[in-house]
N, C-alpha and C positions, 0 to 999 in steps of 0.2 A: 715543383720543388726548387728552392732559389739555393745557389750554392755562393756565402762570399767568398771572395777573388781578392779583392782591396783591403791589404793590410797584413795579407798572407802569402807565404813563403810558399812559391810553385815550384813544381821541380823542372827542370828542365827537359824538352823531349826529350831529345837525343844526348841532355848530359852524361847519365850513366855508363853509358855505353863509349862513350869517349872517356873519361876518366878512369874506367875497368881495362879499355886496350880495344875492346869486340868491334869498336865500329870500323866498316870497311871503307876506307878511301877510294879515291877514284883507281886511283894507283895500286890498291889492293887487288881490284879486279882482272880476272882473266875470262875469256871466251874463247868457244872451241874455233881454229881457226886463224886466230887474233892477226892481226900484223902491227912489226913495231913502226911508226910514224920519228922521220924528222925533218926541221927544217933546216934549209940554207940560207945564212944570214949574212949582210954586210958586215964587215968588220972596218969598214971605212965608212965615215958620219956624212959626206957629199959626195956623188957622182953620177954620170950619166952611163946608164947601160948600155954597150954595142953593142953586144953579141951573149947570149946561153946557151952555150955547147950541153946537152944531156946524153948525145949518144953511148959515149961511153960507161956513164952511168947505169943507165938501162939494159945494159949487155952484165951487171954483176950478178951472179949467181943468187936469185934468194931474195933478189928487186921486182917485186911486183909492177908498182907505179913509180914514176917520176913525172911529176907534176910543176909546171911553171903557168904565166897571167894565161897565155894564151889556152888553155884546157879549160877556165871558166865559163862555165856558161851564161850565167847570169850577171852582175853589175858587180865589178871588180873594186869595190870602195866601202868600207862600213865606217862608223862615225854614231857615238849615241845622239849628236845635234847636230854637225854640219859631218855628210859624209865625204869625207878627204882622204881617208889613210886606209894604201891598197889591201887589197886581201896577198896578191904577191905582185912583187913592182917588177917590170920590164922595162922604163923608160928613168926614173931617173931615183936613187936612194938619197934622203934625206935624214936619215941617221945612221947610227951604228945597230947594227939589228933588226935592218930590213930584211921582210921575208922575200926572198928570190926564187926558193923551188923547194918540193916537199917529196920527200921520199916517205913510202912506203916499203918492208921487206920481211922477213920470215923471222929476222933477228936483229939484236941491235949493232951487233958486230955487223952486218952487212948491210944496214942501215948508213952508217959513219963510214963504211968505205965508200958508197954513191955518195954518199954529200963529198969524201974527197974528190974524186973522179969530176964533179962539173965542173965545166971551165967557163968561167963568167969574165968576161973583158969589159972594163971601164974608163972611163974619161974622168978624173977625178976634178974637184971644183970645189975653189976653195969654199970653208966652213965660215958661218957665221955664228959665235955661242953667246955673245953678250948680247943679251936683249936691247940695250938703248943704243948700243953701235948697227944692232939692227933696224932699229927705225931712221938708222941716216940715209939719206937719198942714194949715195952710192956704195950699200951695203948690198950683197949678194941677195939675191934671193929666193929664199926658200918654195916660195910658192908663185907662181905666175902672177897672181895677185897681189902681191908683196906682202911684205912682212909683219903687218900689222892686222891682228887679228878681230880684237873688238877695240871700241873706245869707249867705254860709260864715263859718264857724267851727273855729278850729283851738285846743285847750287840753292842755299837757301840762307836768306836773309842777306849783307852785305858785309864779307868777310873784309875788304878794304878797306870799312873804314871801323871794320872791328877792331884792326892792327894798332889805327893810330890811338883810337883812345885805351888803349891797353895800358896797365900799370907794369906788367911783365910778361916776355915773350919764350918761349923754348924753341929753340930750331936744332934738331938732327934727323940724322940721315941712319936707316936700316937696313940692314940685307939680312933675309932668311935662304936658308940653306935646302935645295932640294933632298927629300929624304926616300927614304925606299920603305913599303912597308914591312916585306922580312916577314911573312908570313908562315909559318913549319913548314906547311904544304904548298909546296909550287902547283903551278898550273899545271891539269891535267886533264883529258877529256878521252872519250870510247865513243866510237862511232859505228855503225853497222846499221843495215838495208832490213826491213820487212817488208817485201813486195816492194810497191812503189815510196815508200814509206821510209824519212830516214830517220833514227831514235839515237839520242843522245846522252851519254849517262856522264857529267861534268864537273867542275869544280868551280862553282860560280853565285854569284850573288844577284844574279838578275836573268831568268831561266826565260822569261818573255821577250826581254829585247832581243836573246841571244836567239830566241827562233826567230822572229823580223830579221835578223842579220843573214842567218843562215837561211831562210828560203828567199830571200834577194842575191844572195852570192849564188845559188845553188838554179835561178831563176824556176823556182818551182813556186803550190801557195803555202801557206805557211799551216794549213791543214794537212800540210804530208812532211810536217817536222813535228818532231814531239821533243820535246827538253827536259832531262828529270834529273833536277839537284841532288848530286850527291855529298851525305856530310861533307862540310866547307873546312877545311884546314887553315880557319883566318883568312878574312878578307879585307876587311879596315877600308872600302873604298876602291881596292883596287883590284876587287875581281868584277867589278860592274862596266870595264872594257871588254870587248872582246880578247881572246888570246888564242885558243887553241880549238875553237867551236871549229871554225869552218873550214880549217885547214882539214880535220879529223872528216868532217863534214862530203869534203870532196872530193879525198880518199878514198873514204867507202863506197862512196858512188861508182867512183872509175874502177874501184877494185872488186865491187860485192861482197866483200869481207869486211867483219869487225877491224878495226882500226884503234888505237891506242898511241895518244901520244901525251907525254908527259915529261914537262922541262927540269934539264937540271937547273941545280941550284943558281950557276952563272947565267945561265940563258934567265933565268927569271928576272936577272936583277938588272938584266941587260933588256931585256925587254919589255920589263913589266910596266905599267905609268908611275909616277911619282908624286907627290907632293910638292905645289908650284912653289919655286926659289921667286921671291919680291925684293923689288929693291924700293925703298919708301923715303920720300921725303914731307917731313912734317913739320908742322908750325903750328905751334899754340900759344895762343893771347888768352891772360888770364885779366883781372881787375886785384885792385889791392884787397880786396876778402877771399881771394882764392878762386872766384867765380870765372866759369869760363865764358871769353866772350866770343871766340870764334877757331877755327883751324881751319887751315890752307895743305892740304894731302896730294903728294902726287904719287901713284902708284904703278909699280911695271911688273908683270906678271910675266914670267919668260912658262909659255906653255910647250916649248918644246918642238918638235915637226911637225905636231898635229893636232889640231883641237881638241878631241875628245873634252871633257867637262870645262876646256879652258871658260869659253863664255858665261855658265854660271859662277865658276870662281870668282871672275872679275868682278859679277855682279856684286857678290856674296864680299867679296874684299870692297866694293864703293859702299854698300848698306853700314857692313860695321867699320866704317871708319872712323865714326864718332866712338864706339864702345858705348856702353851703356850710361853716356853723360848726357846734361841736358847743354846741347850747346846753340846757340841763336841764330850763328853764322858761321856759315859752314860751303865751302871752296872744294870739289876734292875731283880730281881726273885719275881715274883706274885704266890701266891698257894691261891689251895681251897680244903677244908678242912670237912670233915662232921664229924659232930656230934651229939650228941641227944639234941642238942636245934632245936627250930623250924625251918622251911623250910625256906629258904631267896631267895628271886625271884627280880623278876623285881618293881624296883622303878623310879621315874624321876630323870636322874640325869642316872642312869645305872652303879653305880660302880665308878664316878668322880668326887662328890660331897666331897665324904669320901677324894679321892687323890689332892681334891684341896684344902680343909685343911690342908694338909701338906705340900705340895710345896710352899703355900702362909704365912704359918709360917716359912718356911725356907728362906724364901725373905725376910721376918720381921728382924729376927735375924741377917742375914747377912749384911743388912743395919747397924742396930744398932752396927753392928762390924768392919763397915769399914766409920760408922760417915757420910753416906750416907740417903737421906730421901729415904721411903720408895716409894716414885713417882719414883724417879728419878733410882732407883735401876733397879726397872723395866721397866723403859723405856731404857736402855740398855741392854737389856737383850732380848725383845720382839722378834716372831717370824716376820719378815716380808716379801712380795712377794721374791721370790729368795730364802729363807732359805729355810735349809734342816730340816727336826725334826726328833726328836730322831729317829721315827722308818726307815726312810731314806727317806721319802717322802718331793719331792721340791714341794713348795706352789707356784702356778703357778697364781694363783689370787689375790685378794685383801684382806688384811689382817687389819681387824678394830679396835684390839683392841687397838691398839694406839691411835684412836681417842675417843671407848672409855674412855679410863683414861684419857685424858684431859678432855673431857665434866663432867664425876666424879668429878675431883680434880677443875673445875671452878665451880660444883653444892656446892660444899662442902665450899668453900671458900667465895660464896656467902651467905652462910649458916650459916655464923659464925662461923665451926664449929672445926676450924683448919685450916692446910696451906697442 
């Protein structure tokens, strides 16, 4: 018996139950036992750790564990591409919000008094936060490696002497703004032991990298981690980092007890990844029909102290850097960039949001310089079945966005709202 799907209204699993109130979050949950989990975090964006005083931490009434790098057992580092960024740092913090040592306790009152109690001494050094000040040869450096994270490169056809036979050019410069996703639900995660066996009940949008993560921190195999998504309170991208897996993760190990932690609001915003801030410089050579002959793009991706998704971003910002036009010649260098601002991961949009703000203000201007509506500009311009796009790929299917912008430009128009 065939049931159709296509063309009909599904309900959502787990809609009703989030819009009625019943569904239980991570943070809903309790178990007999539990302990509350927190972290101790830099509040300075660069320095070098001397010393992690915990003794006196460990002496507070109601402190189960104090946990700092040296209790790992396993490989101190997670990363969904390049693993770089520690599970807790004992040698040198690179942002505001590094984890440095993890309390477990019977409550959260006596939780927040061990996090007061360590005493953590550092050597502070200075910060670098502007990404192209950090690709200068004597900018600080973030990583022993230095500062520069990827370099793509996209070249096709002969954007040099696209320039000179151009009828009219646009040249400006953009900056997007790193954002936060601002999710209802901060991160939260429950952690507890069955035999050898540790089980996870989370707040996350990617339950398989998070057990690779966690039976590498934990150096166990990853047949004695179990991950089980609990409804997500909004994630846009930015629960597919790690956050609170394997901290909860090595807790319960050391303690045998269920484990709960879950960030306040500040801690989330302070820790969570972001949305990459770019700064773009772009050029566009049009001909006198409006037709584009080529763009010259350079793009800086400030991804923050730590890779996580920096390197497809970049990728993801050099592909669209044309936007959906047919352009013939095409220039364009994408970098990413670390710094001591926070971590920039995955958002929706993935790095194209930022590069269609600027290709779509360079159609603007380019209009207005050749006395052309901004419709009509782009509609000679569009990619359609048969074209090639920047990166050399022919479009072998149907291509909508022509249709699209007319349905826009007849909403609009009905609209009152312009032509």
């Amino acid at each position: 018996m065939s049931h159709k799907v296509i063309g009909c209204s599904v309900e959502q699993i787990n809609g009703s139950k989030k819009v009625t109130g019943k569904s239980k979050f991570t943070d809903d949950l309790k178990m007999q036992g539990m302990l509350i989990a927190k972290v101790l975090r830099s509040n300075i964006p660069h320095a070098r750790i001397k010393k992690i005083d915990i003794s006196i931490a460990e002496k507070i009434p109601g402190v189960i564990a104090v946990l700092t790098a040296k209790d790992i057992q396993g490989e101190n580092s997670v990363g969904i591409i390049i693993k770089d960024e520690p599970v807790l740092t004992d040698e040198k913090i690179r942002r505001i919000g590094e984890p440095i040592a993890l309390i477990a306790a019977e409550t959260e009152e006596q939780a927040d008094m061990a996090l007061a109690a360590i005493d953590v001494k550092l050597e502070e050094i200075q910060g670098v936060f502007d990404p192209e000040e950090a690709l200068q040869p004597s900018a600080t450096l973030v990583h022993k490696g230095g500062n520069l994270l990827v370099h793509k490169k996209l070249r096709r056809g002969d954007a040099e002497t696209a320039f000179k036979e151009a009828i009219v050019t646009a040249e400006s410069n953009y900056i997007t703004q790193m954002v936060e996703h601002a999710y209802i639900e901060p991160e939260a995660g429950i952690a507890y032991c069955d035999q050898d066996k540790v089980i996870l009940l989370v707040s996350t949008q990617d339950p398989h990298y998070d057990r690779e993560e966690i039976a590498r921190v934990l150096g166990i195999g990853q047949h004695k981690v179990r991950v089980i998504q609990q409804p997500t309170g909004g994630g846009f991208g930015g629960k597919l980092d790690i956050s609170v897996q394997c901290h909860v993760a090595l807790l319960a190990r050391a303690t045998g007890r269920p484990v709960k932690l879950t960030y306040t609001r500040q801690e989330s915003i302070i820790a969570s990844p972001k949305r990459h801030p770019y700064k773009i410089y772009y050029k566009s050579a049009a001909g006198e029909d409006g037709k584009l002959l080529g763009v010259k793009v350079k793009i800086i991706c400030d991804t923050g102290a730590y890779a996580s998704y920096g390197p497809a971003v970049v990728t993801r910002a050099l592909v669209h850097a044309t936007g959906p036009y047919s352009i013939p010649n095409v220039h364009v260098d994408a970098y990413g960039v670390f710094t001591n601002n926070p971590v920039c991961g995955a958002m929706r949009g993935f790095g194209v949001p930022q590069m269609a703000f600027a290709h779509e203000s360079q159609m603007d201007i380019l209009a207005e310089k050749l006395n052309i509506s901004p419709w009509e500009i782009r509609r000679r311009n569009f990619l359609t079945p048969g074209a090639i796009t920047g990166t050399g790929q022919k479009l072998g299917q149907s291509v909508g966005i022509l249709e699209t912008l007319n349905k826009v430009q007849s909403y609009v128009k009905e609209q009152g709202w312009g032509n």
